[in-house]
C-alpha positions, 0 to 999 in steps of 0.5 A: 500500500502507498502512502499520502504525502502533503506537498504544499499547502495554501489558505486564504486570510480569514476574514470577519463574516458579515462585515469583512473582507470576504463578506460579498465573495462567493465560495466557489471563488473564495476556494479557488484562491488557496487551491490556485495557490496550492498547485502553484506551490507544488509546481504541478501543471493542473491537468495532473489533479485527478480530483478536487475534494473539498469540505463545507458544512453549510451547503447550500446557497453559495455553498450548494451544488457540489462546492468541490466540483464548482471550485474545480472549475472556479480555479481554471482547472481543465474540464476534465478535473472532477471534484466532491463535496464532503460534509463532516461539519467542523471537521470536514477540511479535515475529512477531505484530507483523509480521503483524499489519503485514502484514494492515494493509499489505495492506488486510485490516484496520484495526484488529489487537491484537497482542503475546505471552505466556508463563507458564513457570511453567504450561507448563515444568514437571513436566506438561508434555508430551514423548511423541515430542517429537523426530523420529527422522528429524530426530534421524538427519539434524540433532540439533543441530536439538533442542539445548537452549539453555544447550548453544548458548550454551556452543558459541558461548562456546567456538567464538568464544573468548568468556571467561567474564568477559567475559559477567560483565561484560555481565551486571552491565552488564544489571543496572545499568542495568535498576536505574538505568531503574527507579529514573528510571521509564522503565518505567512508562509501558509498565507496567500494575499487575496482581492476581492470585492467588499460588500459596503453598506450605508447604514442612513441610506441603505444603499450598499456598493462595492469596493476592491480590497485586498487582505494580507493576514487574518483579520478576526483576532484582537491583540488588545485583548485583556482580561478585564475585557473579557471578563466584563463580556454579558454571556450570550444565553443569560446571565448565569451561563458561561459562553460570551463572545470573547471565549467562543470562537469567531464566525468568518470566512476563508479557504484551505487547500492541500496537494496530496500526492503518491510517496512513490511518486513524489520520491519517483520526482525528487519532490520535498514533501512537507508531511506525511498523512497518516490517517483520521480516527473518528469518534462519536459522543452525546450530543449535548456534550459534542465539544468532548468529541476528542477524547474518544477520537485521540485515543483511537488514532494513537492505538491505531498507529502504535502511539502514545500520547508522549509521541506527539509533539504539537497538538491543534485542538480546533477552538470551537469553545474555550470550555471545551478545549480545557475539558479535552486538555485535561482529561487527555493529559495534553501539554498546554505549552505544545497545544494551540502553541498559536492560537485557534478558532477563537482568536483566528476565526472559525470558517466551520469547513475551512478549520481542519484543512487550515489546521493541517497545513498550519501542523505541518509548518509550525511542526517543521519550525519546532522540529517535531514528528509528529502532530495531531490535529483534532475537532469536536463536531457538531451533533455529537462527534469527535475527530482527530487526524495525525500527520508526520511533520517532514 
């Protein structure tokens, strides 16, 4: 059996949802960007992509219609590139990935492109489609299956006695070091510079118009972040809850693409691979508690690859909620120097079908930079899940 190696990686800035960057762009060309990108990087001629395979976890809108195959052609590849869809909600850059390894492992293809995206601005929002969304049987039997994620958190904060300080403090921890890997440039070589037109609206008027922009690095995080700021923040269900704006993570927009490609091929070219896929283990849970999702994934990629947890030397635990990166970390026994080492979700933004990929490209060069093997990149998902995939830094 072959194995998957990465060879490039590429992703858009992330930009605020609604009122940033990308707030008018529509997904198919926000995908492109980083899959142009990525190719471009790889130094690969575009007709040797045997398949596009993207993660989204609204499709609909924008986002509807086969986002992989619509990116594909969105990116100019030839005609003949097909592309799919995949929807593993939160974690479904990373799904794309696996499966896109998993057709390289097996001998049906050489060559893949592979990453996710979401454009919460176009998909989630006042358009968007919720006739007959739930299952009335589902809804007898397992309503907590529909539970919205902010409802998660707040049972896992208190089922777990996790305090609301305590998320704070995660929180600005996520925030001061996103600022201090900014300012070093540790995003920059995965992050490509992009125009685009901006959606402006005039708020006397309501006349909207466009203007052409161009973003360089991410826009949601808050270097002035303090811990009196945080503190002071009314949580969003009520009083006595936890979850405020400032300890979740941040609505956004943006794209993640990889060049996945046959070891045997890439050592047939003298080709310098930047990781290796090793695979994904998933897991599922109560979902309720869906943000504990890791604990039973970890554990089952680790036994599946002959690991322990002392083996891995950089973790990336999406940040979907600051109370549910805590339990995950503790229960796990996850060093917190070599988890999230700059920043997440709650600071970088969270474009749901973009995180995993951007996590697995980010994995891989920030490994390189603290010369570790290996790095495991894992997300709690929505309706009850867990996910977590390990990669070998090169």
């Amino acid at each position: 059996m072959d194995q998957a190696v990465i060879l490039s990686t590429a992703r858009t800035p992330i930009g605020k949802a609604y009122r940033g960057t990308f707030n008018d762009t529509d997904a198919p060309t926000l995908a492109s960007f980083s899959i142009k990108a990525s190719i471009e990087k790889a130094g690969l001629d575009p007709s040797e992509i045997e398949d596009v395979i993207l993660g989204a976890a609204v499709q609909q809108g924008s986002q509807g219609y086969n986002i992989g195959r619509l990116s594909a052609v969105s990116s100019g590849l030839p005609i003949q590139v097909p592309g799919m869809s995949v929807d593993r909600q939160c974690a479904s850059g990373l799904m794309a990935i696996a499966i896109g390894a998993k057709q390289i492992a097996c001998n049906e293809m050489d060559v893949v492109v592979a990453g996710g995206v979401e454009s919460i601005s176009l998909v989630q929002n006042e358009f968007s489609n919720k006739y007959k969304s739930q299952d009335k049987l589902l809804m007898k039997n397992k309503p907590d299956i529909y539970m919205s994620m902010i409802d998660t958190a707040e049972v896992v904060a208190k089922r777990y006695n996790i305090s609301r300080d305590k998320q704070d403090e995660y929180a600005l921890q996520s925030q001061k070091r996103t600022a201090n890997a900014q300012n070093k440039g540790f995003f920059n070589e995965e992050i490509i510079p992009v125009k685009t037109l901006k959606l402006l609206k005039n708020v006397e008027n309501n006349q909207t118009s466009h203007e052409e922009v161009e973003i360089t690095k991410d826009e949601c995080n808050r270097p002035s972040t303090d811990i009196e700021g945080l503190r002071n923040l009314k949580p969003v269900m009520g009083e006595k809850s936890f979850i405020t704006a400032g300890n979740a993570s941040q609505l956004s927009d943006g794209s993640s693409s990889s060049v996945l490609m046959s070891m045997k091929l890439a050592e047939k070219r003298n080709l310098n691979p930047i990781g290796i896929c090793h695979g994904v283990a998933v897991a599922g849970c109560e979902p309720d508690e869906m943000g504990i999702g890791p604990v039973y994934a970890i554990p089952k990629l680790l036994k599946q690859n002959n690991l322990k947890m002392d083996d891995i030397g950089l973790w990336e635990l999406n940040e979907a909620f600051a109370v549910q990166v805590i339990y995950c970390r503790d229960k796990l026994g996850i060093p917190n120097e070599n988890l999230n080492v700059n920043g997440g979700s709650i600071s970088i933004g969270h474009p749901y079908g973009m995180s995993g990929a951007r996590l697995v490209g980010h994995a891989l060069m920030e490994g390189k930079r603290r010369k570790v093997k290996y790095a495991v990149v894992t997300m709690c998902i929505g309706g009850g899940q867990g996910a977590a995939g390990l990669f070998e830094v090169l």
